[in-house]
C-alpha positions, 0 to 999 in steps of 0.5 A, spaced: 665 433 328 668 436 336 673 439 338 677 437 342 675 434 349 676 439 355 681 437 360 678 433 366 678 439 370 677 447 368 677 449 375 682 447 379 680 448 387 686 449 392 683 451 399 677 451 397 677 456 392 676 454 385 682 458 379 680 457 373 685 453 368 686 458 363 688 463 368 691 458 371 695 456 366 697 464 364 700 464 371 705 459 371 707 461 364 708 469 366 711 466 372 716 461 368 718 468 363 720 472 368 724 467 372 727 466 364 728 474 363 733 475 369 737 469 365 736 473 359 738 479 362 746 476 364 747 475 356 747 483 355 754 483 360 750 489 364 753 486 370 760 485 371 760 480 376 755 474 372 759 471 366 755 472 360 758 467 358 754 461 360 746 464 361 744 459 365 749 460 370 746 455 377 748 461 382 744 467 380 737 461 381 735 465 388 735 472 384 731 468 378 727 465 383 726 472 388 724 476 381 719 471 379 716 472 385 715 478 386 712 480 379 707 475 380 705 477 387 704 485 383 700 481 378 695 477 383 694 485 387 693 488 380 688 484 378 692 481 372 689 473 376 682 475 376 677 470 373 673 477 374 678 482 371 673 485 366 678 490 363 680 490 355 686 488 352 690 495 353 688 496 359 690 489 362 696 491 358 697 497 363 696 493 369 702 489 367 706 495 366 703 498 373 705 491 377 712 491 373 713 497 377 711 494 383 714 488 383 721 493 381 719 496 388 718 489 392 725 487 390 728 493 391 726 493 398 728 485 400 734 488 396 735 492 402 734 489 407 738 483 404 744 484 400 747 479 399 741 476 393 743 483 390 744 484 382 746 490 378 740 495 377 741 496 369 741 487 369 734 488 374 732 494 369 733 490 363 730 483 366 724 488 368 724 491 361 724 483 357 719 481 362 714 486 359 714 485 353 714 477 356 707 478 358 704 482 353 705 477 348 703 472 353 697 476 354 695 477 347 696 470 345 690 469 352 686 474 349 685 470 343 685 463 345 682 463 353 676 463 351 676 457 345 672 451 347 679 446 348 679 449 355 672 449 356 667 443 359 662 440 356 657 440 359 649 438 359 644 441 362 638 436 365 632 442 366 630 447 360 625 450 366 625 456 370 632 454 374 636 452 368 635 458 366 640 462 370 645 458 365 642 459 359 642 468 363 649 467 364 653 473 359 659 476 361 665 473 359 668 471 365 662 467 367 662 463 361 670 461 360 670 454 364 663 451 361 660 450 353 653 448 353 652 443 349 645 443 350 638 442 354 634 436 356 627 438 358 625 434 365 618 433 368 615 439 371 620 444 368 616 451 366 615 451 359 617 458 359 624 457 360 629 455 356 628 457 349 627 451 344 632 452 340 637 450 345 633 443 349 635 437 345 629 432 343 631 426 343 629 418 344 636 417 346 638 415 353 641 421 357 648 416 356 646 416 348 646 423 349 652 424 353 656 420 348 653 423 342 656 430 344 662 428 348 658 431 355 664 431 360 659 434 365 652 434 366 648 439 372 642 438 374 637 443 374 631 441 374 624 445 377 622 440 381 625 434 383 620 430 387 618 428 379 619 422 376 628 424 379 632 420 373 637 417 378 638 410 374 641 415 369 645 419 372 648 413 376 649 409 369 653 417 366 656 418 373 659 410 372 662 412 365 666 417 368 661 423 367 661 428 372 655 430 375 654 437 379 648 440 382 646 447 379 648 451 386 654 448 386 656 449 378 654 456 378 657 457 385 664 454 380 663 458 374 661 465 378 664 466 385 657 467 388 653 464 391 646 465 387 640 466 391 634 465 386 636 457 386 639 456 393 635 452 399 637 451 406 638 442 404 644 445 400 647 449 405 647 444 411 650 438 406 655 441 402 662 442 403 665 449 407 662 453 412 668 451 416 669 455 423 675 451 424 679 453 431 686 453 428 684 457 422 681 462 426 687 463 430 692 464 424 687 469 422 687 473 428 695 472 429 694 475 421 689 481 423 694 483 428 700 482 425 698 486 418 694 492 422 701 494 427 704 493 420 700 498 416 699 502 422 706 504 422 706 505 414 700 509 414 701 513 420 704 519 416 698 519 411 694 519 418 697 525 421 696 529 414 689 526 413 687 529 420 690 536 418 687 536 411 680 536 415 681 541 420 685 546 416 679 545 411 673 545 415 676 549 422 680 547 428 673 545 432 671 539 425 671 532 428 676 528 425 673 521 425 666 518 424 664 514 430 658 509 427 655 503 429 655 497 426 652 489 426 658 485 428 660 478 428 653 474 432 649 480 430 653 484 436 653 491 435 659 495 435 662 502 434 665 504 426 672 508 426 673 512 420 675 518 418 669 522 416 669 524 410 661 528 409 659 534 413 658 534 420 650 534 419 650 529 413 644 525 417 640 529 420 634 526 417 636 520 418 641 514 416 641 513 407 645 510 403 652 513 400 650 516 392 654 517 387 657 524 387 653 525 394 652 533 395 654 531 403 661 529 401 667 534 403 673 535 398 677 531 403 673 527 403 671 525 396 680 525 395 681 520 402 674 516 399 677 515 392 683 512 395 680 508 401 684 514 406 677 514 410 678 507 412 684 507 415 682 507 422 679 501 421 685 498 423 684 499 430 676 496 429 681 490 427 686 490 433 681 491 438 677 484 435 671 487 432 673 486 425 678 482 420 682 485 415 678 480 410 670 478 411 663 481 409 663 489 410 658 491 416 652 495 414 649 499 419 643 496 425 637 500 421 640 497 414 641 490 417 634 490 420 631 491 413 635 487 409 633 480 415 627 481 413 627 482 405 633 478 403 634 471 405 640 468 408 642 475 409 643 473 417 649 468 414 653 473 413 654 475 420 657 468 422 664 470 422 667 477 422 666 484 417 672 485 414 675 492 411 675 489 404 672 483 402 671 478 396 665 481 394 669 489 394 673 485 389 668 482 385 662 488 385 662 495 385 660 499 391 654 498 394 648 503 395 641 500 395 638 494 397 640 490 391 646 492 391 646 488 398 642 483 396 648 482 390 653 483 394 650 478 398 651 473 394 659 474 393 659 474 402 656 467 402 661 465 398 667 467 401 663 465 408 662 458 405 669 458 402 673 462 406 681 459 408 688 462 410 690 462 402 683 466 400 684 470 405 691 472 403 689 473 396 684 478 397 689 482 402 693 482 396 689 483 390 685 490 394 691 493 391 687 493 384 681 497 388 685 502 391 690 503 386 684 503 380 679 507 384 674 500 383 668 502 386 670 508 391 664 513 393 
């Protein structure tokens, strides 16, 4: 006996970036209890001008809806919308409380600046309180159920060989939310050392019979070689009966946020959808980049000025202040890194290598503005002047670039738009430091290259919160 069928899509794409149901889902929930908690709050009488005697009062729906908002969009920096967020329960729990804090702060200043949507500070305090404990309970209940089958597809792998192996690897629990296996059907040509024979299915059935037998709502095909005996009259019979069929690069670039470079091939790049370099969305980008670095220059201009003083006062009034760097740009244009520096002086005199944990070259300035993302606020006049974006691949030194061309494939395609300050795969992975890391990092760049838009672009902005506020993946 099944479960429950999954819904028809586990993954929702909105402007070309998936969100995964479950998580969509808690989203609208979380939102819809804290538009419900400011109603709530009217029935303790705390402000004079709402009557409590009717919660449901038409005129306060602004103030709802402004509060709501607000405690989403802390949400989202903190992480809490994150099909990467990987912290347990009591942590999640104190990002909510941090992105209840947050949001309380946000709606004070638009309370600021307009008057008029104000509400009493014990209403605003009481709401915030109910919108707690709103979400906590909502996240509990998710912690227990996100991961039931109910939510998950059915799907059934055609390959048992080397390719369908990296479903078979897949271990984290976010990388397994959206999908159940059901199964593994051996093709022509797969390598038998791949997927272990406990999970193929040996079967006289029809890929249809099997489908139908398992309930499959997906099947993803993975075969070793494809040019062998290619199943097309039955997987058009699966497609006709509404079965969805979905190549291994595209399904692991849904369920995993990257772009897997052990399967991928250049036919797949060149016919897929995305790499889009659109002449409108690059403009609202640049309009963006300028608008947000005059904005955050003027916020972060005095925490500058005490950085600045910081490193003079503690390595003397002749110690350089910023670290001018060269970097590969858009193109493969080289162009000159601003930072605040953050290592001795001497710190390459042997030549470049990459940053290590607990690296003895780091200052004590320098590892408190590396820890709190400090050192890279001059960035913000790499972005004004047009060399960078606030979000895209983060640029690596010429030395390392020319390396990493000739040991990783498809490493030159990040450098088809422009290095961000922060970026999908800062958020996704933590702080690259070998070639690896770069090959691994490079995997996430790809697909924001490939996938990127206005709103991904926003949503990264938003959620580079978290890195900072957490610490993820400083050096």
């Amino acid at each position: 006996m099944h479960l429950p069928k999954a819904p028809d899509e586990v993954a929702i794409r909105i402007f070309q970036h998936y969100w995964q149901l479950p998580l969509a889902l808690l989203a609208l929930v979380e939102a819809s209890l804290f538009f419900l908690a400011l109603y709530a709050a009217t029935l303790t009488g705390l402000d004079p001008a709402i009557r409590p005697a009717n919660p449901f009062l038409p005129e306060i729906w602004p103030q709802a809806l402004l509060f709501s908002g607000a405690l989403f969009l802390s949400g989202t920096a903190m992480g809490l919308y994150n099909a990467r967020q990987r912290s347990r329960l009591t942590g999640v729990l104190a990002r909510v409380g941090a992105s209840m804090v947050g949001g309380v702060l946000l709606i004070a200043v638009i309370f600021y600046l307009f008057p008029a949507l104000q509400v009493g500070r014990a209403l605003l305090m009481t709401a915030a309180v109910l919108s707690f404990v709103g979400a906590a309970v909502a996240r509990i209940i998710f912690d227990r159920v996100a991961d039931e089958d109910v939510f998950k597809k059915r799907v059934l792998v055609y390959g048992a060989g080397k390719r369908a192996q990296s479903i078979a690897r897949l271990r984290r629990r976010s990388d397994r939310r959206g999908f159940l296996p059901v199964g593994y059907v051996a093709a022509g040509g797969d390598d038998p050392d791949g997927v272990p024979e406990a999970a193929r299915i040996n079967s006289s059935d029809s890929l249809l019979g099997i489908c139908r037998s398992l309930e499959v709502d997906e099947v993803v095909v993975a075969m070793d070689d494809r040019r062998r005996q290619f199943p097309m009259n039955e997987l058009l019979e699966c497609r006709l009966e509404g079965i969805e069929i979905i190549e291994l690069i595209s399904f692991l670039e849904r369920e995993t946020g990257k772009v897997r470079l052990d399967v991928l091939n250049p036919s797949w790049m060149i016919f897929s959808e995305g790499f889009r370099q659109g002449r409108i969305h690059s403009t609202l980008e640049r309009a963006f980049d300028v608008l947000a670095s005059l904005i955050l220059l003027v916020v972060a201009l005095p925490f500058m000025l005490l950085t600045a003083m910081a490193i003079k006062l503690t390595e003397g009034p002749r110690a350089s202040i910023f670290y001018r760097q060269l970097r590969v740009g858009q193109h493969g244009r080289p162009f000159k890194l601003l930072k605040f520096r953050s290592m001795r002086e001497d710190a390459e005199r042997h030549g470049a290598q990459w940053a290590q944990k607990n690296d003895n070259r780091v200052t004590k300035v320098g590892s408190f503005i590396r820890l709190t993302r400090i050192d890279e606020l001059p960035q913000i006049l790499n972005v004004l002047r047009g060399h960078m974006s606030f979000v895209g691949p983060r640029p690596e030194r010429p030395e390392f670039v020319a390396q990493l061309n000739e040991r990783i494939p498809y490493y030159r395609e990040r450098h088809t738009i422009k290095p961000g300050i922060t970026g999908w795969a800062q958020l996704c992975y933590p702080y690259g430091s070998s070639e690896q890391d770069a090959a691994e990092k490079l995997q996430y760049d790809l697909f924001y290259v490939k996938n990127h838009s206005l709103l991904f672009y926003l949503a990264i902005i938003l959620q580079t919160v978290e890195v900072i506020v957490w610490g993820k993946g400083a050096r």
